[in-house]
Structures are given as structure tokens and as C-alpha cells.
N, C-alpha and C positions, 0 to 999 in steps of 0.2 A: 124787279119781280122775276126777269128770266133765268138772274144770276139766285138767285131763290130757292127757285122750282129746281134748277139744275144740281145744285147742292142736296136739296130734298130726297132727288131718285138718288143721288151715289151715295147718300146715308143706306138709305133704305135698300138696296145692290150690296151694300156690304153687310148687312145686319143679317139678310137673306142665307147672306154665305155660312152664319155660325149655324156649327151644329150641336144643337144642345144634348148629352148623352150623361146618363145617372153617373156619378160622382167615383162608383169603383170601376167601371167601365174602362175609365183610362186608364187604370193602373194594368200593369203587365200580369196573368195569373202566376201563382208559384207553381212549374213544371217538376212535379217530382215519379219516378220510376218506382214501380209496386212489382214483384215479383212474388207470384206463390204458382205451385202446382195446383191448376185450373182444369188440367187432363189424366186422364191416366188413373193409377191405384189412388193416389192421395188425392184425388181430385176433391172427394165430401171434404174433408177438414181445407183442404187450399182455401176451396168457394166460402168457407163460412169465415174462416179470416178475414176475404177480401171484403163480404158482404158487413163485418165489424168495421173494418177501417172505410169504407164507404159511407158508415153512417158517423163515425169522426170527423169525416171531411164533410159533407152535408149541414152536421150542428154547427161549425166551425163555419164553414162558408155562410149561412142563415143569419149568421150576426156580424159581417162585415168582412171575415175573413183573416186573414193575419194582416194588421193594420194599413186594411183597405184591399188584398191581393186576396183575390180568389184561388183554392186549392186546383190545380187539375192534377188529376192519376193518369201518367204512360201507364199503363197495364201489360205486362209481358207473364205469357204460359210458361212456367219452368219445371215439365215433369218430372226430372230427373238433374243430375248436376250436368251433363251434356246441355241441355238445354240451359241452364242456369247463365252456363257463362256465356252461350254465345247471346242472350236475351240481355244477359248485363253490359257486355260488351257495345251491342246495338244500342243499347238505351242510356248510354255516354257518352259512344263517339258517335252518332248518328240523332239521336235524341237532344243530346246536349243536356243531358242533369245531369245535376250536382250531389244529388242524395236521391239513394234506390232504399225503400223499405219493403219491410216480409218477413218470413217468406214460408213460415211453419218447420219445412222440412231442413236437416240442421244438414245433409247431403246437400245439399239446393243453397243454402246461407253460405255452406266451405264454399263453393266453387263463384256464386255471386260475388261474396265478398273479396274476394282474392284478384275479382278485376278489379273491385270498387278502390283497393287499396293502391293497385298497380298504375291505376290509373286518376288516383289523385279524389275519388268521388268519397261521400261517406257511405257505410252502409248500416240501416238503421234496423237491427234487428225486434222483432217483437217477441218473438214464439220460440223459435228454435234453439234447443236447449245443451246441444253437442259442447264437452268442454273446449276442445279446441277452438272453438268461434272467439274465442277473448282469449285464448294464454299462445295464443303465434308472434305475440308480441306487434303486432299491427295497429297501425295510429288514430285508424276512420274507422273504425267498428266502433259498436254502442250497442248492447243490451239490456231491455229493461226486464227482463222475466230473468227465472232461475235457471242456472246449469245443471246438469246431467249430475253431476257431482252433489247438489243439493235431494233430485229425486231417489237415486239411492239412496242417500246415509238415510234419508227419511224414513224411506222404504224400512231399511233395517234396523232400526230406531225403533219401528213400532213394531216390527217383528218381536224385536225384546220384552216390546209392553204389552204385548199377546200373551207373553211367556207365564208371565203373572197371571192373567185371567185364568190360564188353562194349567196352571199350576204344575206349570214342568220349572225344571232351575234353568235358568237360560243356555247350562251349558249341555245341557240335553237334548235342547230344544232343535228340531232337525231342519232345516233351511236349503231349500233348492232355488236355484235362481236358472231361470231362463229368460233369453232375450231375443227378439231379432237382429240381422243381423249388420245393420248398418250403423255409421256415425251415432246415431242417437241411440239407437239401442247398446248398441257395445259398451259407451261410454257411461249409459246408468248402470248397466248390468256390473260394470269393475268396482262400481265404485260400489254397488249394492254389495258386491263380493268379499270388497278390501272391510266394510264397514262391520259386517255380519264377524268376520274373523276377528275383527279388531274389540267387537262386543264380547266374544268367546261364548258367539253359536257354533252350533255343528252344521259347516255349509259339507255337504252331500253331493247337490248337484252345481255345474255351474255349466248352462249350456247356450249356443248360439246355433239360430237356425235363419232361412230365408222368410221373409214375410212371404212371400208367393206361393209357396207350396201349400195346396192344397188338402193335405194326410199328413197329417202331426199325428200318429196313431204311436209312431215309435218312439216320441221325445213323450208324449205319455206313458208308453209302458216302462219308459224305463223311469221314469218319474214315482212310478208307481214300484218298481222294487227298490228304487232310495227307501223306500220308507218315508219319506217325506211328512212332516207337520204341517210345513209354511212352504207354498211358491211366491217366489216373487218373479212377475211376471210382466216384464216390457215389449208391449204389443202396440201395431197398430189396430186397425177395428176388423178385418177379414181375417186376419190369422189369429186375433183375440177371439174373434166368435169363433172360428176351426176348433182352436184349442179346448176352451171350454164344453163346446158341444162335445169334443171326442173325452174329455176329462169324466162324463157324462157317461157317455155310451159305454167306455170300455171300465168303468166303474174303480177312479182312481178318488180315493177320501181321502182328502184333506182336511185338517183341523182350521186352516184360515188361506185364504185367497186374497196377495195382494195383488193387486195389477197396477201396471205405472202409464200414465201418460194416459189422451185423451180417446186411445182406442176403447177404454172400458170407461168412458166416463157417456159415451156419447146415448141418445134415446134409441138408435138406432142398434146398440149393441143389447140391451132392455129387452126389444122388441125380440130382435133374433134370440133372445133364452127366455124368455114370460120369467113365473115364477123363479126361474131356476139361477138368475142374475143376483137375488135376493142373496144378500150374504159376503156378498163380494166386497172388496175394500179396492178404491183407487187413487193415488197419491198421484197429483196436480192442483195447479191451483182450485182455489173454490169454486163448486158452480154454483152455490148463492152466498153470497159475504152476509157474514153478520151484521144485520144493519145497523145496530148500535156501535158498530167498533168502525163504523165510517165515519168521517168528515160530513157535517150540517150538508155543503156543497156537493161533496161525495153521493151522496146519499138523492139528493136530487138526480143528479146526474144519471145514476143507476137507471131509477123508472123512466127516467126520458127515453137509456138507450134501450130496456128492455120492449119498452112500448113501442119504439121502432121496429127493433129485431125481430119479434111475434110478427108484426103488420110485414115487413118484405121478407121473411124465410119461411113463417108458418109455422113456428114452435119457438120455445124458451132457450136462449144463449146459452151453451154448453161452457164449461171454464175457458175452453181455448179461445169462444168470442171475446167472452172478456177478457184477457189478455191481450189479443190482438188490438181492440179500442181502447183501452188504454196506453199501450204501446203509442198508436198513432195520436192519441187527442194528448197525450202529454209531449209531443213532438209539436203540433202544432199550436199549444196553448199556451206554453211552458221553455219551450223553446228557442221555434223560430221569429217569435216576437221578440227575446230577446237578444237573438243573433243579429236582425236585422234584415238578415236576406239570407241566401242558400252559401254562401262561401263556406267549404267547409271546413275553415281555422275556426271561421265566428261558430258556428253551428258546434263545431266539437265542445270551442270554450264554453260556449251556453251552456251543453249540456253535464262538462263538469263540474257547474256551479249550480246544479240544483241539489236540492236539499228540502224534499218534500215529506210530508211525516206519516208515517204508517197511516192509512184509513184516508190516505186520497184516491190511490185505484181502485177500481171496480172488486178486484177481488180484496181489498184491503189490504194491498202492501203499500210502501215508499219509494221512494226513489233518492240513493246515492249512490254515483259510481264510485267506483275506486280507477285507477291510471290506465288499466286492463279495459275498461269502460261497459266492466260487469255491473249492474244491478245490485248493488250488500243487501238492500232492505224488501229483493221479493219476497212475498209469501207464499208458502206451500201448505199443503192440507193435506189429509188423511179422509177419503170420503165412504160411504158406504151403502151402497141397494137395501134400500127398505122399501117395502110394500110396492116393490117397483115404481121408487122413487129414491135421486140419489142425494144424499143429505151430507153436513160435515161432522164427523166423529172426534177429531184428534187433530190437532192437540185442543187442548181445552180451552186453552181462553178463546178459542175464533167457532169451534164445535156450537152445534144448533144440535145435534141429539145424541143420546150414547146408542155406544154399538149395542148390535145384536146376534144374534148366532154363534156365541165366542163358546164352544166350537161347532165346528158347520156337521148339520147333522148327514148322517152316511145317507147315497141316495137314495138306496131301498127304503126311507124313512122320512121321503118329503113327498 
């Protein structure tokens, strides 16, 4: 009996010792590095990427995670490309990841990416649209949005089909392009440039200014003795409201306003003009996708994220949320399930092997790279301020309304 009893406690001694913890518990989390500009000018569009790809990792971790591994985000501030690299650098050699995604700003993406390469990491872009981020010939980049090279010709693609409405011959038709003056804007604006001449518009202007300045009074008047039809106009959101306000004041008519990029797409640019935004044309992706040109799942997925989105920022995802959350939820859905783990030979091969069909992202594009590890199958859209609301116009199959004000009436007459 004593040899019994004795057996009994060192059962019961060892049994004591297990400790029972939920099933993904043990698994190691996936450490991945997130860079956007969180401080400074770009801070509004940085926070709303991050707050997109936050709610990717959230759905994604809610259902087990990437086969059993829960997501965590290193988060690094990178206001400028100074800041980029040494936040990337940190969050490789000091962090220890393998894959940095981001990061909006395409200044911020060159300089991130360029350690992620030098140092063996991937860098997983969502947003940032600078041609150079995929033609440096570099092996760890991956883009799933459109290049700089895509928003232009776009740009001036429909500047042509304006030409039509307003009944000039295209080769009449007068074309000014302004841009800021950084990596992203430089790069739409040439390509807005080479495209307009390539149509056989009459480009007039083609100018580059700093987003910071405050009095854009002079890149309007001289806007305004072009004679100008069409600006095409690559802004962020302070020097896109500047612009317009003073386009305003100092009383320069234009027959059509496009603007590129998510400076004039946002509510906040709306706000700063009320009515006077109405009319305006912006080329980026959609900020609502057609819901019938999505995927059954797609299409789910959308009200999921916008339900979120509303609930932790307080209003409706601008194109650039969506881009960002898809970016990261086809990274971790799509991906690194199929990679296995963060190595980033498996994670590149992963991602050259998809081959998803139009109407799986939020804004209803696809996903195939080519060798460059550019995105072939983004979509881009032509949007436009109605009743202070921004809808999609052009091109037609993905368009929810037709345009209006073709042309913008003068502003003694609104």
C-alpha cells in the first residue's frame, strides 16, 4: 500500500507540472516590420494605410492566423526617406525580420527598400506607386498596386476622351500638367507628359513644384495664361487643397480638372472646397468597386473591411485603404501560407506563383507579377465629385455613374 500511495503523489507531482496553453499559443508569432509615414506632412494617408493593414492582420489572426502563427507588426515611423532607411535598417539588423511592408510614400519605399535588398529582407510594397521601386532591377521588391507610369497614361487617356465630350479635335485640345515634386509625383507627371504628346495633345504646361509651399498663386497664373483646357494635376492633399483654393480665387477656368493620386480623392480635400470640389476628376484606384465585377468572396470581404474601417477611424475607406488591405490580406492569405514561413526565397517564389483573377481586391483588380515583381493586373479608375460625393466615371465597364460638368462651368457661374 505504501509503494502505492508513493507512486500516486509522483503521478500527481508530474501531472501538476503540465501546463495546459491554447493550441496557437505555442506557435512562434510571424514578426513582420510595417513602415509608413505616421509623423509629419504624410502622416493622414501613412495612419490610414497602417490602420487598413491593421485590420488585415486582425481578420487574418481572428481565424487562426497563418497556419496556427499569429501576425505581429514591428511598426516603424518613416516621415521622410532619412527616416526610412534608418527604421528599416533597425527593424533587420536589430528586429530580426525577414519581410518590411508599406509604406504609401514611393520617397519612403526607395530608400526602405534598398536596405531590404542590401540586406537580404523582402520588401513588400502596397501603395507607393514610383516607377523606380520595380525597374532597379532588385530581387526582394513585390508590388501589388499600379505604377506611376499607369496613373499618367491614364491620366491622359482620358484627357483624350474629354476631348470628345467637349468637342475640340484632340489635337487642339490644350493640356498642362503639374506635379509635385518628388519621386511620385515626378514619375506620373513624365509619364502624363510623354503620353498626352504621344496622343497628339497640345501639352502647354509641364511643371514641378514643392508640395510645401504654401502660395501656388504663380504656378496658377501662369496656368492661366497657357490658356489651358485640361490640368492634370499630381497632388498630395495640402498642396491639392492650396492649388485649387487659389485656382479659385485668382479665377483660372478650366474646362476639366484631373487630379491624380489620393490627395483629391480623400473627404478631407471635399471638405476643404464644399461645393466647389464638385467636378473634379481623380485617377486612383476605386473608392467604391463595382460590386458585381467582384468575386462571391470578394465581395464579402469588402462589408467585413468597410464595417471595420467606419468602427476604428470614423468614416468610409478612401481608395488608398483599400489598397493598402488588400496589399497586406493577399500577403498573408495568399502568400505566406504558401511560402511556409518568412524566408524570403519561399515568400518571393510564393508570390510569383499567384495568379488571382480580376475582382479578388477590394478595388477589383488581380494579381500577377511579372520578374520585376510589378503587379500586370492592378486596376485604376477615373473618379469624379458629385454632389459631394466621389463616384467612378471611366472607364466603363468598372464606372457606377457618368460624368458631369463636361465642361466645368466658369466660376462667376456656380
Amino acid at each position: 500500500m505504501d509503494k502505492l500511495r508513493t507512486l500516486l503523489v509522483v503521478v500527481l507531482a508530474a501531472v501538476s507540472c503540465i501546463v495546459v496553453r491554447p493550441v496557437g499559443a505555442l506557435a512562434e508569432p510571424l514578426r513582420i516590420g510595417v513602415v509608413f509615414p505616421l509623423s509629419g506632412p504624410l502622416a493622414l494617408l501613412g495612419n490610414e494605410g497602417l490602420a487598413a493593414a491593421k485590420i488585415a492582420r486582425d481578420m487574418v489572426n481572428e481565424k487562426g492566423g497563418v497556419k496556427g502563427k499569429n501576425i505581429e507588426f514591428v511598426v516603424a515611423d518613416a516621415p521622410d526617406a532619412t527616416a526610412a532607411n534608418a527604421e528599416a535598417t533597425r527593424l533587420i539588423i536589430r528586429e530580426k525580420v525577414k519581410l518590411i511592408a508599406g509604406s504609401y510614400s514611393s520617397a519612403v519605399c526607395l530608400a526602405a527598400s534598398e536596405v531590404a535588398e542590401r540586406e537580404g529582407a523582402i520588401y513588400w510594397e502596397t501603395i507607393a506607386v514610383a516607377d523606380k521601386i520595380t525597374t532597379r532591377g532588385y530581387k526582394n521588391i513585390i508590388r501589388l498596386t499600379f505604377n506611376a507610369s499607369m496613373m499618367g497614361e491614364t491620366a491622359a487617356n482620358f484627357a483624350k476622351e474629354l476631348a470628345g465630350r467637349l468637342k475640340i479635335p484632340p489635337k487642339n485640345l490644350r493640356v498642362a500638367i503639374i506635379s509635385e515634386d518628388s519621386d511620385f509625383g515626378s514619375s506620373v507627371g513624365d509619364a502624363a507628359a510623354k503620353q498626352v504628346k504621344a496622343l497628339g495633345l497640345t501639352l502647354v504646361e509641364n511643371e514641378r513644384y514643392n508640395r510645401t509651399l504654401t502660395d501656388l498663386s504663380s504656378l496658377v497664373l501662369r496656368l492661366k495664361a497657357s490658356r489651358a483646357d485640361v490640368v492634370i494635376a499630381t497632388s498630395y492633399l495640402n498642396d491639392g487643397i492650396t492649388f485649387w483654393r487659389q485656382a479659385r480665387e485668382l479665377d483660372l477656368n478650366l474646362k476639366a480638372m484631373i487630379g491624380i493620386g489620393t490627395g483629391y480623392a480623400l473627404p478631407d480635400f471635399q471638405k476643404s472646397q464644399g461645393k466647389y470640389a464638385d467636378g473634379i476628376f481623380d485617377v486612383d484606384a476605386p473608392v467604391k468597386p463595382k460590386i458585381d465585377g467582384l468575386l462571391p468572396a470578394t465581395r464579402k470581404l469588402y462589408g467585413e473591411f468597410q464595417k471595420r474601417f467606419v468602427k476604428q477611424v470614423g468614416r468610409e475607406p478612401g481608395p488608398l485603404a483599400l489598397i493598402s488591405f488588400g496589399g497586406f490580406y493577399t500577403l498573408f492569405t495568399d502568400v505566406l501560407p504558401q511560402a511556409g514561413s518568412l524566408d524570403p526565397a519561399k515568400v518571393k517564389a510564393a508570390a510569383l506563383k499567384l495568379d488571382l483573377k480580376k475582382g479578388s481586391l477590394l478595388t477589383g483588380a488581380g494579381v500577377k507579377l511579372n520578374q520585376n515583381g510589378q503587379n500586370t493586373q492592378a486596376l485604376i479608375s477615373v473618379m469624379q465629385w458629385q454632389n459631394q460625393k466621389l463616384v467612378v466615371v471611366w472607364p466603363d465597364n468598372i464606372k457606377t455613374s457618368n460624368a458631369i460638368m463636361v465642361p466645368l462651368p466658369e466660376w462667376s457661374k456656380r
